[in-house]
C-alpha positions as CSV (number, residue, x, y, z in Angstrom):
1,X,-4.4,54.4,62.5
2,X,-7.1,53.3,65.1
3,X,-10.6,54.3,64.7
4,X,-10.6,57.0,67.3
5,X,-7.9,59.1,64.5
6,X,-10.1,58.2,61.6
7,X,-13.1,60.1,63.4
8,X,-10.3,63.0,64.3
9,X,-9.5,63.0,61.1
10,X,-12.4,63.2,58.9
11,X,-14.4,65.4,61.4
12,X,-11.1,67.8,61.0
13,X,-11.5,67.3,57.2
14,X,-15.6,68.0,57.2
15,X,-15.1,71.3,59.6
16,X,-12.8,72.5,57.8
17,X,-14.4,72.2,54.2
18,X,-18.0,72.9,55.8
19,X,-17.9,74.7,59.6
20,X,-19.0,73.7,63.1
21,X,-22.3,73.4,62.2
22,X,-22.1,70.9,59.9
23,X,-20.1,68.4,62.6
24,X,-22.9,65.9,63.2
25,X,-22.6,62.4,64.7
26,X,-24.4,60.6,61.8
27,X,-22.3,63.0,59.2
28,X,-18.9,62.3,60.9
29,X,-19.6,58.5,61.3
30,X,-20.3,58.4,57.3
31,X,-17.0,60.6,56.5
32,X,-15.0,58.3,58.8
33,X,-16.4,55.0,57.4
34,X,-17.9,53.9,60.8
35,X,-21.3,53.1,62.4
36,X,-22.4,55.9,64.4
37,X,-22.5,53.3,67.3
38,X,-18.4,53.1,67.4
39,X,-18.6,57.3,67.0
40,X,-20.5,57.6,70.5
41,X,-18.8,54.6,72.1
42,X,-15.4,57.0,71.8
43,X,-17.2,60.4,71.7
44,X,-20.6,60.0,73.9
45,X,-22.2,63.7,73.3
46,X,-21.4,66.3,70.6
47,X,-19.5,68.5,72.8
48,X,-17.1,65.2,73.4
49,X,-16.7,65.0,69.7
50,X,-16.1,68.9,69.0
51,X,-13.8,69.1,71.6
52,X,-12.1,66.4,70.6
53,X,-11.9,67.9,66.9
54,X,-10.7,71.1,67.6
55,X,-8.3,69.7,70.1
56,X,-6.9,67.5,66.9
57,X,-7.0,70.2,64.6
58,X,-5.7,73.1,66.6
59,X,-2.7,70.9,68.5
60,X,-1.6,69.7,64.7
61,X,-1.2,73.0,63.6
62,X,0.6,73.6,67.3
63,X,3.0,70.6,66.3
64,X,3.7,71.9,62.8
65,X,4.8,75.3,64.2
66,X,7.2,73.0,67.1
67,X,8.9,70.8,64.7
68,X,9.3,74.3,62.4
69,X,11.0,75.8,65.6
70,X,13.3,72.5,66.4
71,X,14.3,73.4,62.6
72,X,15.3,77.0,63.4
73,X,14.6,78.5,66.6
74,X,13.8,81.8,66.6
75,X,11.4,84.9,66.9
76,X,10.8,85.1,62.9
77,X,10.5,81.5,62.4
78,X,7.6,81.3,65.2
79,X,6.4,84.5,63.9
80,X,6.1,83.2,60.4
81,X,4.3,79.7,61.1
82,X,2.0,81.3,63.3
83,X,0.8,84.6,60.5
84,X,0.5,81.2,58.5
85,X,-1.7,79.7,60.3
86,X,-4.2,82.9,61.3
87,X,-3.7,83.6,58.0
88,X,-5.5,81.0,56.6
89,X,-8.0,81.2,59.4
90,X,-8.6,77.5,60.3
91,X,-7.9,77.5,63.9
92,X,-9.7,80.9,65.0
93,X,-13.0,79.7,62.8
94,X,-12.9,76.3,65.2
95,X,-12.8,78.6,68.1
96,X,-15.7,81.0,66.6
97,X,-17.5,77.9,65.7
98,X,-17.1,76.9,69.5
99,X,-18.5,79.8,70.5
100,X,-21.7,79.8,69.1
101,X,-22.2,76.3,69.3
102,X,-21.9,76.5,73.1
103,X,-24.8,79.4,73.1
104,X,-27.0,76.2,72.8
105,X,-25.3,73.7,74.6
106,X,-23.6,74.5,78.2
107,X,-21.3,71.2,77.7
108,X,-19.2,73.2,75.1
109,X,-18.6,76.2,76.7
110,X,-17.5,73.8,79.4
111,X,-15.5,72.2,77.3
112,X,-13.9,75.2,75.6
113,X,-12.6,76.3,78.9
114,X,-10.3,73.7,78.8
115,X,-9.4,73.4,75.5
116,X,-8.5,77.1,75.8
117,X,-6.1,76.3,79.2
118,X,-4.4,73.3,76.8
119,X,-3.7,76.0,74.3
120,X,-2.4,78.4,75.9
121,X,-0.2,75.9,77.4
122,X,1.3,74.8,74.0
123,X,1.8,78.2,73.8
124,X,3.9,79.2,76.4
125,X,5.8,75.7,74.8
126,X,6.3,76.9,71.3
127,X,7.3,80.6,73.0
128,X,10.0,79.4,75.3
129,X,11.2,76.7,72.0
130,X,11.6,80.2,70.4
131,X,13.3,81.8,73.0
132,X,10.9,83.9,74.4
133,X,10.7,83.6,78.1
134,X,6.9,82.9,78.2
135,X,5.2,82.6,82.0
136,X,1.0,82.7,82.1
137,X,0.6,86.3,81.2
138,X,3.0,86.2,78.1
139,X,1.3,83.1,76.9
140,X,-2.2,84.8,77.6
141,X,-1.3,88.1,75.4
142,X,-0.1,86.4,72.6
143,X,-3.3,83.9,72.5
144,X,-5.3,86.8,73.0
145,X,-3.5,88.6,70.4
146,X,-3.2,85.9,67.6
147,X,-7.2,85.2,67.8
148,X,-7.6,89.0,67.9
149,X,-5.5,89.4,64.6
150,X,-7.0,86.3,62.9
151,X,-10.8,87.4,63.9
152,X,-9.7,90.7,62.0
153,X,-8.4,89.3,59.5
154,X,-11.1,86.7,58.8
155,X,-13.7,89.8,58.7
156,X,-11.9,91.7,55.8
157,X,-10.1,88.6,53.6
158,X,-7.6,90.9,52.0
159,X,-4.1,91.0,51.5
160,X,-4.1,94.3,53.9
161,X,-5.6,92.2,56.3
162,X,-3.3,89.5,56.0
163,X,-0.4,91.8,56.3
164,X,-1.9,93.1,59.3
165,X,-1.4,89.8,60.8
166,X,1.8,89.1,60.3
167,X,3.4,92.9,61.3
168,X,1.2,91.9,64.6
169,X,2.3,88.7,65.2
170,X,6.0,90.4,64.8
171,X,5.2,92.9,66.3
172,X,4.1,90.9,69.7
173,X,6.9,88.4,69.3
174,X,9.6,91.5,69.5
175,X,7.9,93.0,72.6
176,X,7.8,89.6,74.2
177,X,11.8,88.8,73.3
178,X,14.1,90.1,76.3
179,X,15.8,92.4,75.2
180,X,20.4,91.6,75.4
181,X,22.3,94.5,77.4
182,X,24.3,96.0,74.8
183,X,28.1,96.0,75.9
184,X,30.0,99.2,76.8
185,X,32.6,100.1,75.1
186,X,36.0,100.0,76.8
């Protein structure tokens, strides 16, 4: 590994045991082992280096669900990795912690923009891997449906909550799924 995935990695590590807030410069460079001078040489400003985390943390939950899928492609095996993943609540808090943090600084919401075009991309990846003919609008529901689900679920914390997330993340992956003709009978 190269610096630039030891910063990934231990700013992933430190936002996910403390939150967004936390995710300094000085307090990455000590978690990665580094001088804050090799930080800023690959990550100039703070939104760089948020960006860049979320981008490593949300994208390698993205490639767990994809080699999941090359596994076993299909609607219950996306439907599963993704209620996993909400779930547990990691990737919606890094886009919530986004959120706020671009209320002070205009760079992030910048910044967001894209990372939110990258994702739904992957999306519409992992969809059609699953078998779900996914164009732009299918691929912005189920983003917009997922995040919905999680931010629920990350208000209450309960197993109803958590159930609600995986029926709705089923539930979205059946509408989405052509449905076959069934044959007539002869």
């Amino acid at each position: 590994m190269g610096i630039r995935e030891d910063i990934l990695i231990a700013g992933s590590t430190l936002l996910r045991e403390k939150g967004v807030a936390v995710l300094t410069q000085p307090q990455i460079a000590r978690a990665a082992h580094i001088k804050q001078s090799h930080l800023t040489y690959y990550f100039p400003t703070r939104a760089d280096l948020l960006l860049a985390i979320a981008e490593f943390t949300i994208f390698s939950a993205m490639d767990n669900v994809a080699v999941q899928l090359q596994a076993k492609p299909q609607g219950k095996t996306l439907a599963d990795a993704v209620s996993k993943i909400m779930i547990e609540g990691f990737p919606p808090r890094v886009f919530i912690g986004l959120i706020v943090a671009a209320d002070s600084d205009p760079d992030i919401r910048r910044l967001l923009r894209k990372l939110i075009r990258h994702v739904r991309t992957a999306i519409q990846h992992l969809l059609q891997q699953a078998g779900i003919a996914a164009d732009d609008e299918a691929a912005r529901l189920f983003h917009a449906a997922i995040i919905g689900l999680a931010v629920m679920h990350l208000a209450r914390l309960n197993k109803e909550s958590a159930n609600e997330v995986r029926e709705g993340v089923a539930t979205l992956i059946r509408v989405l799924t052509p449905k076959t003709p069934k044959r007539a009978r002869s």
